[in-house]
Backbone as CSV, one residue per row, in Angstrom:
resi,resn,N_x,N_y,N_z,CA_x,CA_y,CA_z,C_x,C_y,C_z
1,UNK,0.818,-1.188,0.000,0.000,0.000,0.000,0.867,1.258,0.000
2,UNK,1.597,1.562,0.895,2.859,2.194,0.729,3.004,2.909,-0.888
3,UNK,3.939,1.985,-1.359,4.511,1.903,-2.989,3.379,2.672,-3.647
4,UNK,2.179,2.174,-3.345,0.807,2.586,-4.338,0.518,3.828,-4.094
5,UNK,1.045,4.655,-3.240,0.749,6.140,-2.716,2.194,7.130,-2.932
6,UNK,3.108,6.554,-3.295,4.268,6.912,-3.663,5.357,6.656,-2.927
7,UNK,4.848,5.977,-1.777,6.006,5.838,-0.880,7.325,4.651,-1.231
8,UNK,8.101,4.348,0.225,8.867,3.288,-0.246,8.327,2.353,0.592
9,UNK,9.550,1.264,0.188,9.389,-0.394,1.445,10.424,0.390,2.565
10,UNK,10.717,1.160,2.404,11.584,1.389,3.606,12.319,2.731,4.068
11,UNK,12.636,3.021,4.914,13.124,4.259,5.254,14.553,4.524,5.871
12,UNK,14.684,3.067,6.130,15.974,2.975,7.067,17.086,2.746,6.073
13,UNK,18.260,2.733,6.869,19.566,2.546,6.257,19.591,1.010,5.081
14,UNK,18.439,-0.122,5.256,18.678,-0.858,4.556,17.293,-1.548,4.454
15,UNK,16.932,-2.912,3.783,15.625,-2.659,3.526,15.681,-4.233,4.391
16,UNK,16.678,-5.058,4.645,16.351,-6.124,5.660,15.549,-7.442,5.207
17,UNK,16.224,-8.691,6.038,15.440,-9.786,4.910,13.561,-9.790,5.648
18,UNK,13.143,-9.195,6.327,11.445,-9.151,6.485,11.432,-8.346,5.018
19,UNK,11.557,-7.544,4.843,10.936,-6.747,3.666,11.533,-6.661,2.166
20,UNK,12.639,-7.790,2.139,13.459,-8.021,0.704,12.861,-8.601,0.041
21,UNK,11.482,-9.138,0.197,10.264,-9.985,-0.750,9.526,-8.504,-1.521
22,UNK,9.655,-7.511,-1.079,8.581,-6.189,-0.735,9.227,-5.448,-2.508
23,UNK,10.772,-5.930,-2.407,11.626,-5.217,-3.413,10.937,-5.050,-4.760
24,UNK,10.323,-6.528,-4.912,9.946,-6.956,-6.544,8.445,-5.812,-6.376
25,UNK,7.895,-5.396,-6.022,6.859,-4.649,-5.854,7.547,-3.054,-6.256
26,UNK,8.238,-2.954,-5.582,9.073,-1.226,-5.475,9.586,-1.518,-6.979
27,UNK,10.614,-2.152,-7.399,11.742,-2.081,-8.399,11.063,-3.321,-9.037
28,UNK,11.506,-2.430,-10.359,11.147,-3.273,-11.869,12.326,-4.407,-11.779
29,UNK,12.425,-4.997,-13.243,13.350,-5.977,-13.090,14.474,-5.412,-13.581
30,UNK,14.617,-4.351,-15.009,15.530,-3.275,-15.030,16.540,-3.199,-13.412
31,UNK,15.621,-2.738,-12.971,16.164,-1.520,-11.438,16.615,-3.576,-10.919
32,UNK,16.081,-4.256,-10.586,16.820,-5.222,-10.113,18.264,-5.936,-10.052
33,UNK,18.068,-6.014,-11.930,19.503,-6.128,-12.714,20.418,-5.164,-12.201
34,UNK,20.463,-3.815,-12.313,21.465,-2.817,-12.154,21.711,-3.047,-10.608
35,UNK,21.162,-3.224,-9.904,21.219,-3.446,-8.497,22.324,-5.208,-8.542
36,UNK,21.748,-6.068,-9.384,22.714,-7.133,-9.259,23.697,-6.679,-10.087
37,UNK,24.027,-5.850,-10.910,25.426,-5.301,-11.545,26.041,-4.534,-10.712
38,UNK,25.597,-3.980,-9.710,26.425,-3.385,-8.861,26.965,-3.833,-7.782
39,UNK,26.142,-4.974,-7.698,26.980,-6.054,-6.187,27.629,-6.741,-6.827
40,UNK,27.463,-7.177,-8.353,28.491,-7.886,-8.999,30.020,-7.400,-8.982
41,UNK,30.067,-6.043,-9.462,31.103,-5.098,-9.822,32.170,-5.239,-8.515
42,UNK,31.350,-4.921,-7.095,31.763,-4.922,-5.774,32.106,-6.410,-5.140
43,UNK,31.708,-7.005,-5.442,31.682,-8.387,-4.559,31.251,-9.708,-5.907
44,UNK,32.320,-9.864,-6.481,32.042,-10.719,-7.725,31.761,-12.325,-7.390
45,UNK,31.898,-12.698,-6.184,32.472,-13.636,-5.564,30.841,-14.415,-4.477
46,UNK,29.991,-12.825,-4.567,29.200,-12.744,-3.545,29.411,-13.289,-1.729
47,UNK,30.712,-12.864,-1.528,30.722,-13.024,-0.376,29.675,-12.575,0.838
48,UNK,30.035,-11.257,0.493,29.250,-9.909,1.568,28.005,-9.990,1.318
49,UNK,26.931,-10.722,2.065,25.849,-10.572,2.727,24.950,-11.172,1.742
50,UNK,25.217,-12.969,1.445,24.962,-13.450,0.201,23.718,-13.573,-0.014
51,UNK,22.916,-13.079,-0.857,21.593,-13.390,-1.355,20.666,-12.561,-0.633
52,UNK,21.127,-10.911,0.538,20.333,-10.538,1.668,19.786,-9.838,0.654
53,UNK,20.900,-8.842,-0.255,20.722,-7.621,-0.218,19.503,-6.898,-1.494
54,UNK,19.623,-8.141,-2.161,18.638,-8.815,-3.074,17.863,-9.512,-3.742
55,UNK,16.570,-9.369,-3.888,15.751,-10.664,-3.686,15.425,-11.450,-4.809
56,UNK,15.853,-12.984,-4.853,16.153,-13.782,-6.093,15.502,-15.195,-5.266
57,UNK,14.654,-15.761,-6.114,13.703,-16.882,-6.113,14.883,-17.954,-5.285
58,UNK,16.038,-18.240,-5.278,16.640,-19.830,-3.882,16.427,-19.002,-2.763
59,UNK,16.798,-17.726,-2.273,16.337,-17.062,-1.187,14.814,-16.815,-0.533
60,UNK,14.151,-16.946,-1.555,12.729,-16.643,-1.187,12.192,-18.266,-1.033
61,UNK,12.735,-19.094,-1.179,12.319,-20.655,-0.979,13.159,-21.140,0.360
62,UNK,14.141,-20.488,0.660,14.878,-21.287,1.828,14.400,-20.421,2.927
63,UNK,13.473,-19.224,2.532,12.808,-18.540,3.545,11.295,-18.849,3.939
64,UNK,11.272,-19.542,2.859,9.763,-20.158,3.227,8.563,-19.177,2.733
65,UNK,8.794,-18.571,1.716,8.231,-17.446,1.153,7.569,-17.554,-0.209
66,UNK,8.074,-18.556,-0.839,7.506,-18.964,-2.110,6.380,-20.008,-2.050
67,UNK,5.019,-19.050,-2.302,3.482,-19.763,-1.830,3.213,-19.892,-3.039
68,UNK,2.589,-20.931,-3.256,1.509,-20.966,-4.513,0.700,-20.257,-4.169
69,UNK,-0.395,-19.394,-5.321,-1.706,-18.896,-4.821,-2.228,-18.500,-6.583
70,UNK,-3.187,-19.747,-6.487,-4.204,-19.810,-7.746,-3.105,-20.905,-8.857
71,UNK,-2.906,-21.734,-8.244,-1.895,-21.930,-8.985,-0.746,-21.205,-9.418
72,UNK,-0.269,-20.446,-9.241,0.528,-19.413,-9.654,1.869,-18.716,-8.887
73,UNK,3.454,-19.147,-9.210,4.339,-19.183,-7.750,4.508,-16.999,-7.788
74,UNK,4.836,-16.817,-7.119,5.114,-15.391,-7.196,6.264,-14.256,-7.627
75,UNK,5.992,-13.645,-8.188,7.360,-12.943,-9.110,7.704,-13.777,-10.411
76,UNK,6.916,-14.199,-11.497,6.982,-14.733,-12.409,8.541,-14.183,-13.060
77,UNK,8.549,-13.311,-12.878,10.098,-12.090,-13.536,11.391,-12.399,-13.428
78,UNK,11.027,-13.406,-12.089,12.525,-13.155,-11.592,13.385,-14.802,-12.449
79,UNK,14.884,-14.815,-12.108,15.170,-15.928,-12.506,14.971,-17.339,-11.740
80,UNK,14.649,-18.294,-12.246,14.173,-19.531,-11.523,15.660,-20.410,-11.663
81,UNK,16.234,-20.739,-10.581,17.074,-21.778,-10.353,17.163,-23.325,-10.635
């Protein structure tokens, strides 16, 4: 509801794994990519803070976050592992 009024998912210094599901709502898949080109650039290796800082379908399953509903898994967009 937020997003839909102009706001953000977040206000604080970082957006945190409660609300890193919230991302695909805020940011297109464009804005996603550039976001994984820039942790790429920095951390090619993905050491630093693996899979927090952005939200990609093995993270959203080992969180227990990926529901069916209508048949249908969520974030069709993103890449499937």
């Amino acid at each position: 509801a937020c997003v839909e009024l102009g706001g953000t998912i977040t206000g604080e210094h970082g957006v945190g794994i409660e609300k890193i599901n919230s991302m695909c709502v805020q940011f297109g898949e464009q804005e996603r990519e550039r976001f994984w080109g820039v942790k790429a650039a920095f951390d090619p290796d993905r050491l630093l803070n693996p899979d927090k800082a952005i939200p990609t379908l093995n993270r959203c399953a080992e969180y227990g976050r990926m529901r069916v509903s209508g048949g249908v898994l969520p974030h069709p967009d993103l890449e499937r592992f």
